[in-house]
C-alpha positions in Angstrom: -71.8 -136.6 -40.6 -72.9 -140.4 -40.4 -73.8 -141.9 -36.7 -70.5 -143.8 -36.7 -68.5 -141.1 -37.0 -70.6 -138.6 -34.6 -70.1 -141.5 -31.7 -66.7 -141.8 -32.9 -65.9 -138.0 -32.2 -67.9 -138.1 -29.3 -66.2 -140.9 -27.6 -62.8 -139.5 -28.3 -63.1 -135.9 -27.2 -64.2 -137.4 -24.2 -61.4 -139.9 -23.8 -59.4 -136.6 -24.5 -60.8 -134.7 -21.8 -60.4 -137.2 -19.3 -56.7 -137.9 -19.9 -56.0 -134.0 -19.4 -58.2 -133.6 -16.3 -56.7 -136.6 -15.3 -53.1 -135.6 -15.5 -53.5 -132.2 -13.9 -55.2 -134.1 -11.2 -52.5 -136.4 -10.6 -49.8 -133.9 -11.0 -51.9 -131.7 -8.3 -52.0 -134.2 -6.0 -48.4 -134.8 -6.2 -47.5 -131.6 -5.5 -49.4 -131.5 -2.5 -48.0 -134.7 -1.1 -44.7 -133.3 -2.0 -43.6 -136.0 -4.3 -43.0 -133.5 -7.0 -41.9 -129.9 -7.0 -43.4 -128.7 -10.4 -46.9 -127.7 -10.9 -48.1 -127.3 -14.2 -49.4 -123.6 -14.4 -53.0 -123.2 -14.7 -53.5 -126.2 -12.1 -53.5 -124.0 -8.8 -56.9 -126.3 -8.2 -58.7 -128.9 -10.3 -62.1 -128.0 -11.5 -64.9 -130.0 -10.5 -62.8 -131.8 -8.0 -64.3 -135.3 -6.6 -66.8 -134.5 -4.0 -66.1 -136.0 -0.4 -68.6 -138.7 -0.5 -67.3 -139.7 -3.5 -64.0 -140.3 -2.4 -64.7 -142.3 0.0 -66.9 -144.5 -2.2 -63.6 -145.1 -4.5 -61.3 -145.6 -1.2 -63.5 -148.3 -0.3 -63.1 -149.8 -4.3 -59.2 -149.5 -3.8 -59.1 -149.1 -7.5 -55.5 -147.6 -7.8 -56.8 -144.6 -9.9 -57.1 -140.8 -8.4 -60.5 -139.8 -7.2 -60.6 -136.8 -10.1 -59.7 -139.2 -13.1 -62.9 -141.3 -12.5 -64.6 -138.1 -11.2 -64.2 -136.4 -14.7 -64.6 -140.1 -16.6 -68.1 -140.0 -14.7 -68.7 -136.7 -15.9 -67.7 -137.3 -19.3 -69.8 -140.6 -19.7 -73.0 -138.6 -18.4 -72.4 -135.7 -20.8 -71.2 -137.3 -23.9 -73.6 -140.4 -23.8 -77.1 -139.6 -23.7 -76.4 -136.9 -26.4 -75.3 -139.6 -28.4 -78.0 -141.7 -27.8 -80.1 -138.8 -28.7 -78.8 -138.4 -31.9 -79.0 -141.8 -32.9 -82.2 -143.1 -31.5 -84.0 -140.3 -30.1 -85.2 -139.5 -26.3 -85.9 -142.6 -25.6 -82.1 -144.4 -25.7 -80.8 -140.6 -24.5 -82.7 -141.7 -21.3 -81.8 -145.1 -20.5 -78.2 -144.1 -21.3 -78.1 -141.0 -18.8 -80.3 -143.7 -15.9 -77.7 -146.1 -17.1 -74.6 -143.7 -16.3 -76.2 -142.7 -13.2 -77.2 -146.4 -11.4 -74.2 -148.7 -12.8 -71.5 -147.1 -10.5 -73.7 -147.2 -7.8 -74.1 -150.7 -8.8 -70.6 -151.3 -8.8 -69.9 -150.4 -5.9 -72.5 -152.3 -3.9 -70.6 -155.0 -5.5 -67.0 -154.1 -4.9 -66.7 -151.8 -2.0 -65.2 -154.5 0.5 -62.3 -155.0 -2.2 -59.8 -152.4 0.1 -60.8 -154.0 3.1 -60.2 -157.7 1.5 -56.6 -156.6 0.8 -55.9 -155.2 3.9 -56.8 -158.2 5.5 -55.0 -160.4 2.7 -51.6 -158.6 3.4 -51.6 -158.6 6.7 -49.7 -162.0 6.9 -46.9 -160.6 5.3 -46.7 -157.4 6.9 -46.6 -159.2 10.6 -44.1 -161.6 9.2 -41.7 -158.7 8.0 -42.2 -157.1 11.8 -41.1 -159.8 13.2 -37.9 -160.5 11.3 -37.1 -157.0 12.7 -37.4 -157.7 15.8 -35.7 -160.9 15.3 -32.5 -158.2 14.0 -32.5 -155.9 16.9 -35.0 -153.1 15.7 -37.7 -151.6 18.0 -41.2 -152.2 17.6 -41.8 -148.5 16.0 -38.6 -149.3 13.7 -40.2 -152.7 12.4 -43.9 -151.1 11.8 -42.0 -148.4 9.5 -39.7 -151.1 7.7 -43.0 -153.2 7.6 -44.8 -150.2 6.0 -41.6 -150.0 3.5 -43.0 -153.4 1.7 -46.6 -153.5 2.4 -48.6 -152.9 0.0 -51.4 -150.7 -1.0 -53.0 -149.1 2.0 -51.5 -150.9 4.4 -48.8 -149.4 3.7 -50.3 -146.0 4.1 -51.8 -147.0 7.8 -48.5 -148.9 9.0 -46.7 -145.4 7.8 -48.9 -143.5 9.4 -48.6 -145.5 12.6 -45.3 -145.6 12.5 -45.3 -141.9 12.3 -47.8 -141.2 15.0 -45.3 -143.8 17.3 -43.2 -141.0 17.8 -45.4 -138.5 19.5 -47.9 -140.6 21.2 -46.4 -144.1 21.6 -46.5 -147.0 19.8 -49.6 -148.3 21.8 -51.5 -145.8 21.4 -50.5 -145.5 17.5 -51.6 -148.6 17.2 -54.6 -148.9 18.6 -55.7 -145.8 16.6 -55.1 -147.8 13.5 -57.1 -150.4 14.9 -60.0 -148.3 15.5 -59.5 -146.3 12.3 -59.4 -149.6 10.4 -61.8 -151.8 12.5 -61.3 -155.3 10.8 -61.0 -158.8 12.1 -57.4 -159.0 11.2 -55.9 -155.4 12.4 -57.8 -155.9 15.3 -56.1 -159.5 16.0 -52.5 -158.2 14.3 -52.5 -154.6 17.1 -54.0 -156.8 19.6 -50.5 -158.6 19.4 -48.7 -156.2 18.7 -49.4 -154.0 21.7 -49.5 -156.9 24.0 -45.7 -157.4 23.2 -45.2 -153.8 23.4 -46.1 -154.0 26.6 -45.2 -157.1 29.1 -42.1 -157.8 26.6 -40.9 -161.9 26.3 -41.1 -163.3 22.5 -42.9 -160.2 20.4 -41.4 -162.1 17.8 -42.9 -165.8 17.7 -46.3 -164.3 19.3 -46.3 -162.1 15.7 -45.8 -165.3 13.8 -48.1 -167.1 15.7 -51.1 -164.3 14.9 -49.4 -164.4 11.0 -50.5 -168.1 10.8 -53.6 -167.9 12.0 -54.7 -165.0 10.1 -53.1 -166.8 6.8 -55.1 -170.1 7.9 -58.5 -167.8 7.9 -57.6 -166.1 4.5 -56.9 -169.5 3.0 -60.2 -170.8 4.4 -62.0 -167.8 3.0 -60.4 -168.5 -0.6 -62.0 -171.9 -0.4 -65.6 -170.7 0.5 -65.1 -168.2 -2.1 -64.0 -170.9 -4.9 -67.2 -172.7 -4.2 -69.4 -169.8 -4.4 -67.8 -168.9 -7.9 -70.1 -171.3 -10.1 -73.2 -169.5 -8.5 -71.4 -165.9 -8.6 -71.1 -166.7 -12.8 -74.5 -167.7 -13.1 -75.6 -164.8 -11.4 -73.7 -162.9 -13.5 -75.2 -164.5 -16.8 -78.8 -164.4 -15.5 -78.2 -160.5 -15.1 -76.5 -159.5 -17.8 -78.5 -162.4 -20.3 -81.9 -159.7 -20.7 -79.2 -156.9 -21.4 -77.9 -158.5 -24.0 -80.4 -160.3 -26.0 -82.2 -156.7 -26.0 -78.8 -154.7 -27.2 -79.1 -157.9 -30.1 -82.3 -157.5 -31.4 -82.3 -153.8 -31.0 -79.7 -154.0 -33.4 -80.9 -156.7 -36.0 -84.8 -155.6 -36.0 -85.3 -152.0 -36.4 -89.0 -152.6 -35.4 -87.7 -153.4 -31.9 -85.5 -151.1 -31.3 -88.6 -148.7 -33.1 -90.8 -150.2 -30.0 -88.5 -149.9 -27.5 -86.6 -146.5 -27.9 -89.4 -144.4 -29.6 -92.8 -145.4 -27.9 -94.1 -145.0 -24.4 -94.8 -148.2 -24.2 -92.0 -149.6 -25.1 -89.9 -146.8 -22.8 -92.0 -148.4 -19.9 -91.4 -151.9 -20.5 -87.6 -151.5 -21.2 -87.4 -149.2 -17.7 -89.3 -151.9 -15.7 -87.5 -154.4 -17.0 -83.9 -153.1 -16.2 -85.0 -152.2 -12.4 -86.4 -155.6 -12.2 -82.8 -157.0 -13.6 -81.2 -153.9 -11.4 -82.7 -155.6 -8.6 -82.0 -159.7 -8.9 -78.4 -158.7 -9.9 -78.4 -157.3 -6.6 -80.3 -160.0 -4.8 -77.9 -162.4 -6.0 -75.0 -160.6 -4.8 -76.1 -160.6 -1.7 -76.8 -164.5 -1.7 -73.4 -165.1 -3.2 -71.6 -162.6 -0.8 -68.8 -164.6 1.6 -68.6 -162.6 5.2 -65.7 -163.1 6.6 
């Protein structure tokens, strides 16, 4: 069998193999959360399920995928790759492809793990906006946190569910002020600040709510603007890091004496690992000069 088709099978057995660990993840977890009554049989627990740490790496990504379907897509990459990269160029590609699968999701999410966070903080607006038109109808503040939670998004809708929940055997104060210090960001912090405030010496819950909607749109809108000015240097950071990768992948691929020098000798092995931890770390250097804090 040719190279081509060796990758070939490789890449699609494990494309296969994350789709099924995938879906008897998914269907797991909907059976635990109740949202389905049928469990596959076999599935009593998924193997190799995503370990703790790692979960809460992905919450923080707020990808919208289960933890086990990257989990296994993780496992897949680091199994299927570097035997690949074995077979086609020897030790030396097998290598860099098994450092590679190990350091770019770490790398990602240094660069993306305030994205749940960011859309907390971007929905909030909304969210306060739809408590107060409850209010404004008659509803109770523990009624208009769960019919806030009904159309909030993402995980703000989980927390304003939750609080809505924990209203009913602890108080709304106290449920929200858990949520605050559960989710410890500028915005919940200013939104249950409100909130409890009204709760508690009455008057206009109402057009106090909007009030704290405005302002925390105002900040988000100002934050957009800082971002939109950082973009230029956020692209040419991303060019400068990802420039070295390519040109090497291109005359890897058009001179076999380079990719000869670089895959198969020790020298070349140590200039090609230097020089990806040296890119490794400017990419990350420059995401930390282009980072906005809110």
């Amino acid at each position: 069998m040719t190279t081509a088709g060796l990758l070939s099978a490789g890449l699609v057995a494990a494309t296969l193999f994350v789709v099924h660990r995938g879906r008897r993840a998914v269907a797991l977890a909907h059976a635990r959360r109740g949202l389905v009554a049928y469990r596959p049989p076999g599935t009593e627990r998924v193997v190799l399920p995503a370990p703790h740490r790692v979960r809460a790496a992905l919450d923080e990504l707020d990808l919208g995928v289960h933890h086990d379907i990257v989990w296994h897509a993780w496992i897949a990459a680091a199994a299927v790759l570097p035997a690949l990269g074995l077979l086609c160029a020897g030790a030396g590609l097998a290598v860099l492809l098994l450092v590679t699968v190990g350091v770019a999701p770490f790398l990602a999410w240094r660069a993306n793990r305030g994205r749940r966070d960011a859309r907390v903080e971007a929905a909030l607006p909304l969210a306060l906006e739809a408590v107060a038109r409850s209010l404004r109808s008659g509803a109770g503040l523990r009624g208009a946190v769960a019919e806030a939670a009904a159309s909030a998004p993402g995980v703000l809708a989980v927390d304003l569910a939750r609080s809505a929940r924990a209203a009913e055997a602890v108080g709304v104060v106290d449920a929200l002020e858990r949520w605050g210090r559960r989710r410890p960001l500028p915005g919940v912090r200013l939104a249950v600040a409100a909130l409890c405030l009204g709760a508690e010496t009455g008057g206009a819950q109402a057009r106090a709510i909007d009030g704290v909607a405005a302002t925390l749109r105002q900040r988000l809108a100002i934050a957009a603007e800082a971002r939109s000015l950082a973009s230029q240097a956020r692209a040419s950071a991303a060019v400068i890091a990802l420039a070295p990768i390519g040109f090497c992948g291109l005359a890897s691929t058009t001179d076999q004496r380079v990719g000869a020098f670089l895959f198969r000798s020790g020298a070349g092995l140590a200039v090609l690992t230097a020089g990806l931890l040296l890119d490794a770390v400017g990419a990350l250097w420059m995401a930390r000069l282009t980072r906005i804090t809110p």
